[in-house]
N, C-alpha and C positions, 0 to 999 in steps of 0.2 A: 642557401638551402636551409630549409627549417629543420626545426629538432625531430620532428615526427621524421619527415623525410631522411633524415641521416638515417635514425634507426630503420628504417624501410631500405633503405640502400646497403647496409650493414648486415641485412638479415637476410635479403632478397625476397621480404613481404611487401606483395602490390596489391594489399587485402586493402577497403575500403575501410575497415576496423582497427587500423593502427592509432587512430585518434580514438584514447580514452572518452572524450565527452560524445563524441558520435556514437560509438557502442552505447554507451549506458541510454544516449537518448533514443537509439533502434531498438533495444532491449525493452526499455522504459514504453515505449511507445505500442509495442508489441502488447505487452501485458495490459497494459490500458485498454484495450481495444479486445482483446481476449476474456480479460475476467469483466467487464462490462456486459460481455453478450451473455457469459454464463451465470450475470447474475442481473439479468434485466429482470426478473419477476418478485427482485428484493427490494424495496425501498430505499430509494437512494442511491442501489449501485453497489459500488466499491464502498463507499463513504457507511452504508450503513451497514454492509457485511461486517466491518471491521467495527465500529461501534458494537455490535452485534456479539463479535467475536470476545471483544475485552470484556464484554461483560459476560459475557457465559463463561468465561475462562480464569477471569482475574477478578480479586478481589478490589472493586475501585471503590471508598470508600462516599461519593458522594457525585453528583453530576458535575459540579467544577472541577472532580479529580480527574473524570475522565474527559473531560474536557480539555484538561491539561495533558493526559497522560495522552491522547491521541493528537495535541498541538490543532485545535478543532476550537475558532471560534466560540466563544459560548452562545452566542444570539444565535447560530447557523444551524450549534448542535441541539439548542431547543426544539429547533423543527424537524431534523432529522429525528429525535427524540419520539415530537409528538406523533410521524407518521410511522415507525416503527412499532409504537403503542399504539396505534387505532388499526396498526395491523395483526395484533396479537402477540408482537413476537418479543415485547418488554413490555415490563411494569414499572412504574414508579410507587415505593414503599418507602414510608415512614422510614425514617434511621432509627432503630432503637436506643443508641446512642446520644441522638441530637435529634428532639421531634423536630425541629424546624429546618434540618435536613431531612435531601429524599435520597434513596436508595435508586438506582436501577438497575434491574436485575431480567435474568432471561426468564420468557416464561418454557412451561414443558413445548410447547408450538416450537417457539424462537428455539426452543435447543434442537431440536427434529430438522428445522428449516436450516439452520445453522449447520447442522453434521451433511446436508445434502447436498448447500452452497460448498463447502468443504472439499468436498469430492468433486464439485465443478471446478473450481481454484486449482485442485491439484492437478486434474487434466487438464485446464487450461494452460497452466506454468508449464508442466511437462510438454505442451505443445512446444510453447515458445521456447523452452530451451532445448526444443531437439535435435537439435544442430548437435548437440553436446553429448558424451558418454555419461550416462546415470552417475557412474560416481564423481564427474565433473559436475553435473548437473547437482548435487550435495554437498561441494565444495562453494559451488558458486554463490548458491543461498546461503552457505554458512556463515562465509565472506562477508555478505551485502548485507545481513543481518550484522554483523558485528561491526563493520563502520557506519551501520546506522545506529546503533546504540553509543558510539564513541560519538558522532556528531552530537546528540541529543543532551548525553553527558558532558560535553564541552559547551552545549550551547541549545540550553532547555527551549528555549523559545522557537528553534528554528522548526518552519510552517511549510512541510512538506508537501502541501497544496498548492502551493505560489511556486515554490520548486519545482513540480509537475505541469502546472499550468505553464512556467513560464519556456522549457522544456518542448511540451505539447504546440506551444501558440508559438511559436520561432518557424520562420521558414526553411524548410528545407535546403540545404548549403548543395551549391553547384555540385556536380560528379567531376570529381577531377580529371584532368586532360589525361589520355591515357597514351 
Protein backbone atom coordinates (compact mmCIF):
# COMPACT_ATOMS: atom_id res chain seq x y z
CA UNK A 1 0.00 0.00 0.00
CA UNK A 2 1.53 3.39 -1.01
CA UNK A 3 1.77 6.43 1.24
CA UNK A 4 -0.94 8.37 -0.76
CA UNK A 5 -3.13 5.30 -0.33
CA UNK A 6 -2.69 4.96 3.56
CA UNK A 7 -3.48 8.49 3.92
CA UNK A 8 -6.76 7.95 1.60
CA UNK A 9 -7.59 4.94 3.70
CA UNK A 10 -6.90 6.84 7.04
CA UNK A 11 -9.04 9.71 5.99
CA UNK A 12 -11.65 7.89 4.01
CA UNK A 13 -10.79 10.33 0.82
CA UNK A 14 -11.33 8.40 -2.57
CA UNK A 15 -10.83 11.96 -4.12
CA UNK A 16 -8.54 11.63 -7.25
CA UNK A 17 -6.69 14.81 -5.59
CA UNK A 18 -4.76 13.08 -2.78
CA UNK A 19 -1.69 13.04 -5.04
CA UNK A 20 -0.03 16.44 -4.39
CA UNK A 21 1.64 16.38 -8.06
CA UNK A 22 -1.68 15.53 -9.73
CA UNK A 23 -3.51 18.42 -8.23
CA UNK A 24 -1.00 21.17 -8.98
CA UNK A 25 -0.72 19.60 -12.59
CA UNK A 26 -4.87 19.70 -12.88
CA UNK A 27 -4.76 23.01 -11.39
CA UNK A 28 -1.51 23.98 -13.43
CA UNK A 29 -3.25 22.77 -16.59
CA UNK A 30 -6.53 24.46 -15.95
CA UNK A 31 -5.02 27.85 -15.87
CA UNK A 32 -2.88 27.40 -18.86
CA UNK A 33 -5.65 26.72 -20.96
CA UNK A 34 -7.75 29.56 -19.23
CA UNK A 35 -5.59 32.57 -19.13
CA UNK A 36 -4.36 31.59 -22.89
CA UNK A 37 -7.86 32.13 -24.11
CA UNK A 38 -8.30 35.26 -22.27
CA UNK A 39 -5.40 36.51 -23.37
CA UNK A 40 -5.12 35.37 -27.20
CA UNK A 41 -5.28 39.02 -28.57
CA UNK A 42 -1.83 39.69 -26.37
CA UNK A 43 1.37 38.78 -28.01
CA UNK A 44 2.70 35.88 -26.92
CA UNK A 45 0.02 34.80 -24.59
CA UNK A 46 0.77 34.33 -21.01
CA UNK A 47 4.52 34.77 -21.77
CA UNK A 48 4.09 38.30 -22.76
CA UNK A 49 1.32 39.42 -20.33
CA UNK A 50 3.63 38.85 -17.60
CA UNK A 51 6.69 40.38 -19.40
CA UNK A 52 4.20 43.06 -19.79
CA UNK A 53 3.11 43.07 -16.30
CA UNK A 54 6.80 43.33 -14.57
CA UNK A 55 7.36 46.09 -16.52
CA UNK A 56 4.47 48.32 -15.81
CA UNK A 57 4.65 47.25 -12.41
CA UNK A 58 8.46 46.76 -11.29
CA UNK A 59 11.21 48.68 -11.46
CA UNK A 60 13.57 46.29 -13.78
CA UNK A 61 16.52 47.87 -14.39
CA UNK A 62 17.56 46.79 -17.81
CA UNK A 63 16.37 43.78 -20.35
CA UNK A 64 18.82 41.21 -18.92
CA UNK A 65 17.16 42.11 -15.52
CA UNK A 66 14.12 41.24 -16.58
CA UNK A 67 15.11 38.66 -18.33
CA UNK A 68 16.40 37.22 -15.32
CA UNK A 69 13.77 38.34 -13.12
CA UNK A 70 11.09 36.41 -15.16
CA UNK A 71 13.93 33.13 -15.56
CA UNK A 72 13.07 33.96 -19.57
CA UNK A 73 15.80 33.00 -21.96
CA UNK A 74 17.45 36.08 -23.14
CA UNK A 75 17.34 35.26 -27.21
CA UNK A 76 13.45 34.17 -26.64
CA UNK A 77 12.78 37.27 -24.59
CA UNK A 78 14.33 39.48 -27.48
CA UNK A 79 11.38 38.50 -29.57
CA UNK A 80 8.76 38.44 -27.19
CA UNK A 81 10.23 41.97 -26.67
CA UNK A 82 10.32 42.91 -30.32
CA UNK A 83 6.63 41.96 -30.91
CA UNK A 84 5.27 43.56 -27.88
CA UNK A 85 7.02 46.80 -29.18
CA UNK A 86 5.72 46.72 -32.74
CA UNK A 87 2.52 46.20 -30.90
CA UNK A 88 2.60 49.39 -28.95
CA UNK A 89 2.44 48.11 -25.79
CA UNK A 90 6.62 48.69 -24.84
CA UNK A 91 9.22 50.78 -25.57
CA UNK A 92 12.86 50.30 -25.43
CA UNK A 93 14.63 53.65 -23.77
CA UNK A 94 18.01 54.60 -23.39
CA UNK A 95 19.03 53.89 -19.60
CA UNK A 96 20.00 57.15 -18.28
CA UNK A 97 22.30 55.57 -16.19
CA UNK A 98 24.21 53.31 -18.72
CA UNK A 99 23.69 54.74 -22.43
CA UNK A 100 24.52 51.48 -23.59
CA UNK A 101 21.85 49.90 -21.72
CA UNK A 102 18.20 49.92 -22.66
CA UNK A 103 15.33 50.54 -20.59
CA UNK A 104 11.91 48.68 -21.21
CA UNK A 105 9.19 50.28 -20.13
CA UNK A 106 5.32 50.23 -20.66
CA UNK A 107 3.81 52.43 -22.94
CA UNK A 108 0.28 54.46 -21.88
CA UNK A 109 -1.40 51.51 -24.83
CA UNK A 110 0.58 48.72 -22.83
CA UNK A 111 -0.75 50.09 -19.47
CA UNK A 112 -4.62 50.23 -20.77
CA UNK A 113 -3.98 46.81 -22.50
CA UNK A 114 -2.43 45.58 -19.33
CA UNK A 115 -5.35 46.76 -16.72
CA UNK A 116 -7.74 44.83 -19.19
CA UNK A 117 -5.59 41.50 -19.55
CA UNK A 118 -5.86 42.02 -15.75
CA UNK A 119 -9.37 41.65 -15.38
CA UNK A 120 -9.24 38.68 -17.87
CA UNK A 121 -6.70 36.80 -15.54
CA UNK A 122 -8.60 37.56 -12.61
CA UNK A 123 -11.80 35.80 -14.01
CA UNK A 124 -10.12 33.45 -15.50
CA UNK A 125 -8.18 32.20 -12.12
CA UNK A 126 -11.55 32.73 -10.36
CA UNK A 127 -12.91 30.45 -12.78
CA UNK A 128 -10.46 27.73 -12.13
CA UNK A 129 -10.51 27.93 -8.68
CA UNK A 130 -14.26 27.74 -8.23
CA UNK A 131 -14.43 24.73 -6.90
CA UNK A 132 -12.98 26.77 -3.70
CA UNK A 133 -14.59 29.30 -1.21
CA UNK A 134 -13.16 32.95 -2.02
CA UNK A 135 -11.20 33.11 0.94
CA UNK A 136 -9.66 29.71 0.15
CA UNK A 137 -9.33 30.85 -3.04
CA UNK A 138 -6.76 33.85 -1.38
CA UNK A 139 -5.25 31.58 0.65
CA UNK A 140 -4.36 29.34 -2.18
CA UNK A 141 -2.57 32.03 -4.20
CA UNK A 142 -0.95 33.30 -1.25
CA UNK A 143 0.41 29.96 -0.58
CA UNK A 144 1.58 29.24 -4.36
CA UNK A 145 3.06 32.71 -4.38
CA UNK A 146 5.14 32.20 -1.51
CA UNK A 147 6.73 28.85 -2.45
CA UNK A 148 7.33 30.21 -5.59
CA UNK A 149 9.34 32.91 -4.36
CA UNK A 150 11.13 30.35 -1.86
CA UNK A 151 11.95 28.13 -4.82
CA UNK A 152 13.43 30.99 -6.82
CA UNK A 153 15.40 32.19 -3.63
CA UNK A 154 16.82 28.81 -3.20
CA UNK A 155 17.39 28.38 -6.71
CA UNK A 156 17.58 31.55 -9.11
CA UNK A 157 17.92 29.90 -12.13
CA UNK A 158 14.98 27.50 -11.97
CA UNK A 159 12.87 27.86 -15.49
CA UNK A 160 9.46 27.67 -14.86
CA UNK A 161 8.86 27.06 -18.63
CA UNK A 162 10.52 23.63 -18.72
CA UNK A 163 8.52 23.03 -15.41
CA UNK A 164 5.16 23.86 -17.11
CA UNK A 165 6.08 22.30 -20.29
CA UNK A 166 7.27 19.31 -18.94
CA UNK A 167 4.01 19.04 -16.60
CA UNK A 168 1.72 20.05 -19.84
CA UNK A 169 3.66 17.42 -22.22
CA UNK A 170 3.33 14.19 -19.77
CA UNK A 171 0.48 11.93 -20.45
CA UNK A 172 -2.26 11.77 -18.69
CA UNK A 173 -1.87 8.81 -15.58
CA UNK A 174 -4.47 6.04 -15.73
CA UNK A 175 -7.78 6.75 -13.46
CA UNK A 176 -7.41 4.51 -10.80
CA UNK A 177 -9.22 1.18 -10.30
CA UNK A 178 -12.14 2.05 -8.39
Amino acid sequence: MSAATDVSAQTGDKRRGVNFGWSLAMVLRRWQESVEEALEDLPHGSRGYHILAVVAHEDVPTQGALATRLVIDRSVLTYVIDDLEAAGLIARQLDPRDRRARRIVATDRGRQVLAAAEERVAHAEDHVLGGLPQEQRVAFREAAERAAEAIVDAAPGTDPCLAVSSVLDQPPSPAPAA
